[in-house]
PASEBA-1860 file (N, C-alpha, C; in nm, 3 decimals):
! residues 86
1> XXXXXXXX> 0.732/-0.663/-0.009/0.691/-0.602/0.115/0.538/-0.595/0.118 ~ 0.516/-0.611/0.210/0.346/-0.607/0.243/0.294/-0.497/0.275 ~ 0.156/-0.485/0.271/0.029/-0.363/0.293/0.071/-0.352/0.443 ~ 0.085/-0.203/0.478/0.013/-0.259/0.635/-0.088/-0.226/0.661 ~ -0.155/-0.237/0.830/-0.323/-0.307/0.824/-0.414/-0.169/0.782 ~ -0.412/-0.063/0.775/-0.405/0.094/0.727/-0.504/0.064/0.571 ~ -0.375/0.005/0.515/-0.333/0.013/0.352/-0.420/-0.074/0.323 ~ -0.444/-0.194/0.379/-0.562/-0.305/0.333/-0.692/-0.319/0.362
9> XXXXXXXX> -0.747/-0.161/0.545/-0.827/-0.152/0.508/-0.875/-0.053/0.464 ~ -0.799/0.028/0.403/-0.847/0.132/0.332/-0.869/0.074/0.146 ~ -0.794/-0.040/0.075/-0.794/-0.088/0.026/-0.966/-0.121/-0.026 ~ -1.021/-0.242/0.096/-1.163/-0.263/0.069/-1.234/-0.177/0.169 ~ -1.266/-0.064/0.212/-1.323/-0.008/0.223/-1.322/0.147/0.165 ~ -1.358/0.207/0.044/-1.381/0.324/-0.070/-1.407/0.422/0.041 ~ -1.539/0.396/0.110/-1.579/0.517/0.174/-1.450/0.555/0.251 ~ -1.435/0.511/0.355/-1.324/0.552/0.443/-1.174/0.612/0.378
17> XXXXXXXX> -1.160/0.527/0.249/-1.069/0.620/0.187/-1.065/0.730/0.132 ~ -1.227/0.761/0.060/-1.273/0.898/0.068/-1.215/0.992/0.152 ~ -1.317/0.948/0.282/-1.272/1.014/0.388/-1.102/1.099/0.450 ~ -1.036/0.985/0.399/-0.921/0.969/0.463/-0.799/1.106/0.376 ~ -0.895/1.032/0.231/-0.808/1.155/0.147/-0.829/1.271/0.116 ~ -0.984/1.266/0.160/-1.008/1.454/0.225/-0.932/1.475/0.303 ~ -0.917/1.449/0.450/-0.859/1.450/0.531/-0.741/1.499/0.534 ~ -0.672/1.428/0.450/-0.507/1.451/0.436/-0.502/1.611/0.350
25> XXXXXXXX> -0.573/1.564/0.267/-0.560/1.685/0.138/-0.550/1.794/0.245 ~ -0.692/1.811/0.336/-0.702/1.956/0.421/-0.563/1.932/0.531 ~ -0.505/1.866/0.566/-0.414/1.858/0.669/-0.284/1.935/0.576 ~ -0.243/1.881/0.420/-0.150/1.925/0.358/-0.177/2.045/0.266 ~ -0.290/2.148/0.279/-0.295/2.253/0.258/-0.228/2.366/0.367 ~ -0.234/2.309/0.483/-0.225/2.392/0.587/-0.096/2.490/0.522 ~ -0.088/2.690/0.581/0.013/2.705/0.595/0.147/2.611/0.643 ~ 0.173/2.600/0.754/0.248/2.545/0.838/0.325/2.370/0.772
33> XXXXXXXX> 0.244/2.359/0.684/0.254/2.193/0.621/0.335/2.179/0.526 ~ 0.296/2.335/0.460/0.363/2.377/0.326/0.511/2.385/0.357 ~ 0.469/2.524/0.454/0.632/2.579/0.468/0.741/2.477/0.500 ~ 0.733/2.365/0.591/0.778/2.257/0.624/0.879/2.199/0.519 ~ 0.740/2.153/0.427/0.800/2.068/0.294/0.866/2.149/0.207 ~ 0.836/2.308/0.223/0.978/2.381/0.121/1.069/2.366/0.215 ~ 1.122/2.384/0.274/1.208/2.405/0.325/1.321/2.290/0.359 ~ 1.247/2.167/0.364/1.299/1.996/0.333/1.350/2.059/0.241
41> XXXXXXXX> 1.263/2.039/0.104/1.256/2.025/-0.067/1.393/2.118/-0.060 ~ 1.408/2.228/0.004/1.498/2.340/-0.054/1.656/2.276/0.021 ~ 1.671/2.248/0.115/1.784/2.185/0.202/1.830/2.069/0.081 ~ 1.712/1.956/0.035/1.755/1.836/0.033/1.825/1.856/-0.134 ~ 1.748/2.008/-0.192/1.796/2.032/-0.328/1.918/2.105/-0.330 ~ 2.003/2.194/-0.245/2.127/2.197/-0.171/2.213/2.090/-0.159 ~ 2.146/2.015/-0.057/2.249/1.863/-0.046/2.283/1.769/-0.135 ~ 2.181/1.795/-0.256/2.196/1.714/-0.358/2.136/1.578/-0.359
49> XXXXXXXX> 2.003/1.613/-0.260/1.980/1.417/-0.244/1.859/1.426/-0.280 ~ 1.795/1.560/-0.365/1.633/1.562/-0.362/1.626/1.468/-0.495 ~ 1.507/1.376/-0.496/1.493/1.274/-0.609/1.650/1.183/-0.660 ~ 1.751/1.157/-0.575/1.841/1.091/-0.626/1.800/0.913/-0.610 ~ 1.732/0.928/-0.563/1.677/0.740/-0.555/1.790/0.698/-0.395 ~ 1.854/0.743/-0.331/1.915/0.691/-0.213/1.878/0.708/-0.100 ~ 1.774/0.708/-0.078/1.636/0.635/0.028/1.643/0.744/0.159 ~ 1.717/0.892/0.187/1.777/0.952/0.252/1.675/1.044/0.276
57> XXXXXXXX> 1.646/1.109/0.355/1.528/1.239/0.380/1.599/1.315/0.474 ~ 1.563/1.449/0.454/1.602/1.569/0.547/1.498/1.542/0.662 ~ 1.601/1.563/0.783/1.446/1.510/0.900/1.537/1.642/0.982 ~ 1.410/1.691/1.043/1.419/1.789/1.188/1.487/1.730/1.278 ~ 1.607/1.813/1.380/1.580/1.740/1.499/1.528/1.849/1.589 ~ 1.550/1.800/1.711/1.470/1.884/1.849/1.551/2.012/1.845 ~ 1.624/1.978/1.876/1.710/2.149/1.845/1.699/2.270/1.751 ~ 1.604/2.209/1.635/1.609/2.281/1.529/1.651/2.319/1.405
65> XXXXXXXX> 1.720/2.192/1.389/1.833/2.184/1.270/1.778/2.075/1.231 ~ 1.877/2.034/1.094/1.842/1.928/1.032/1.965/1.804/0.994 ~ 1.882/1.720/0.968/2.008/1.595/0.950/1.958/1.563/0.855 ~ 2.052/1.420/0.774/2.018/1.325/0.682/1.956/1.208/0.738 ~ 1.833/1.171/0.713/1.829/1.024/0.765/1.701/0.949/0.690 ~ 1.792/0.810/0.679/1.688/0.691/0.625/1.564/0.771/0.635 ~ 1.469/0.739/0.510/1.333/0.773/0.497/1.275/0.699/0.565 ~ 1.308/0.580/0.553/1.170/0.473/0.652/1.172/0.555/0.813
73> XXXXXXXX> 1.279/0.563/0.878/1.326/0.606/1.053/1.261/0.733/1.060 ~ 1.274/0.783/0.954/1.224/0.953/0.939/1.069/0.958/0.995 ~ 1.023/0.903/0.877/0.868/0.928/0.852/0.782/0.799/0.911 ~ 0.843/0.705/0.990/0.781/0.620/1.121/0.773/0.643/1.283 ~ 0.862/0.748/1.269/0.923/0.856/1.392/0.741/0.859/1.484 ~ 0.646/0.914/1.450/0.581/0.996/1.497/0.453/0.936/1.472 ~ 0.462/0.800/1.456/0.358/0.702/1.384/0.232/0.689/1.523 ~ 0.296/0.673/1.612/0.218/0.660/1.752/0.147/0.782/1.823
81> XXXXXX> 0.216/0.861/1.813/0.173/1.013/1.796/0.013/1.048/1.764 ~ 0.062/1.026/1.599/-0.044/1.067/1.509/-0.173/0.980/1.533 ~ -0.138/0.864/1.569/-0.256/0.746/1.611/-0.341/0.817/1.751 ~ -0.272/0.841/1.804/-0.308/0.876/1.957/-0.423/1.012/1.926 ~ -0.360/1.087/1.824/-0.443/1.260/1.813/-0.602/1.176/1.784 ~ -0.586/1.117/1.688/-0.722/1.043/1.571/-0.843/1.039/1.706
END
Protein backbone atom coordinates (compact mmCIF):
# COMPACT_ATOMS: atom_id res chain seq x y z
CA UNK A 1 0.00 0.00 0.00
CA UNK A 2 1.21 3.40 -0.71
CA UNK A 3 2.00 6.87 1.17
CA UNK A 4 -0.70 9.16 0.62
CA UNK A 5 0.15 12.69 -0.73
CA UNK A 6 0.06 13.97 3.28
CA UNK A 7 2.58 11.13 4.19
CA UNK A 8 5.15 11.92 1.34
CA UNK A 9 5.01 15.40 1.87
CA UNK A 10 5.49 15.43 5.18
CA UNK A 11 8.08 12.72 4.53
CA UNK A 12 10.60 15.36 2.66
CA UNK A 13 9.64 18.19 4.24
CA UNK A 14 11.03 18.02 8.48
CA UNK A 15 9.87 21.46 9.11
CA UNK A 16 6.25 21.00 8.34
CA UNK A 17 6.32 17.80 10.13
CA UNK A 18 7.52 19.57 13.09
CA UNK A 19 4.84 21.63 12.75
CA UNK A 20 2.28 19.13 12.13
CA UNK A 21 3.27 17.07 15.21
CA UNK A 22 2.97 19.92 17.50
CA UNK A 23 -0.14 20.40 16.20
CA UNK A 24 -1.62 17.12 16.73
CA UNK A 25 0.10 16.59 20.11
CA UNK A 26 -1.95 20.02 21.28
CA UNK A 27 -5.19 18.81 19.42
CA UNK A 28 -4.78 15.23 21.45
CA UNK A 29 -4.24 16.78 24.79
CA UNK A 30 -7.48 18.41 24.65
CA UNK A 31 -10.01 17.48 27.51
CA UNK A 32 -12.69 16.48 25.09
CA UNK A 33 -10.02 14.25 22.86
CA UNK A 34 -9.16 12.32 25.82
CA UNK A 35 -12.49 11.54 27.12
CA UNK A 36 -13.46 10.31 23.59
CA UNK A 37 -10.61 7.81 23.32
CA UNK A 38 -11.47 6.36 26.95
CA UNK A 39 -14.43 5.72 26.35
CA UNK A 40 -13.71 3.86 22.67
CA UNK A 41 -10.66 2.12 24.64
CA UNK A 42 -13.26 1.19 27.51
CA UNK A 43 -16.36 -0.13 25.09
CA UNK A 44 -13.83 -1.82 22.67
CA UNK A 45 -12.12 -3.54 26.01
CA UNK A 46 -15.81 -4.82 26.92
CA UNK A 47 -16.37 -6.07 23.41
CA UNK A 48 -13.32 -7.78 23.40
CA UNK A 49 -11.86 -6.31 20.16
CA UNK A 50 -9.35 -3.79 21.86
CA UNK A 51 -5.78 -4.86 20.29
CA UNK A 52 -7.19 -8.22 18.83
CA UNK A 53 -5.57 -7.55 15.31
CA UNK A 54 -9.33 -7.71 13.46
CA UNK A 55 -9.18 -4.37 11.83
CA UNK A 56 -12.68 -3.35 13.76
CA UNK A 57 -13.01 0.13 15.71
CA UNK A 58 -15.73 1.41 17.99
CA UNK A 59 -17.13 4.38 15.87
CA UNK A 60 -19.94 6.97 17.14
CA UNK A 61 -23.01 7.24 15.40
CA UNK A 62 -25.32 10.42 15.15
CA UNK A 63 -27.62 9.26 17.64
CA UNK A 64 -25.15 8.73 20.16
CA UNK A 65 -24.35 5.27 20.48
CA UNK A 66 -21.86 3.18 19.20
CA UNK A 67 -21.21 0.46 16.61
CA UNK A 68 -18.46 -1.85 15.34
CA UNK A 69 -16.93 -0.78 12.21
CA UNK A 70 -13.98 -1.38 9.77
CA UNK A 71 -11.15 0.96 10.94
CA UNK A 72 -10.29 2.23 7.52
CA UNK A 73 -14.57 3.55 7.04
CA UNK A 74 -14.24 4.74 10.62
CA UNK A 75 -11.35 7.01 10.66
CA UNK A 76 -11.76 8.26 6.69
CA UNK A 77 -15.35 9.29 7.70
CA UNK A 78 -14.46 12.97 8.39
CA UNK A 79 -11.32 13.26 6.16
CA UNK A 80 -12.98 16.24 4.14
CA UNK A 81 -14.17 17.85 7.12
CA UNK A 82 -10.94 18.17 8.77
CA UNK A 83 -9.34 19.47 5.37
CA UNK A 84 -11.93 22.12 5.04
CA UNK A 85 -11.31 23.51 9.07
CA UNK A 86 -7.15 23.78 8.07
Amino acid sequence: MGKSKTSRYLASHPEARRKRLAYQKKVNKRPSEVKKRVELTRIARKKGVYGNGDGLDISHKTDGSTTMEKASTNRARNRGKLKAKR
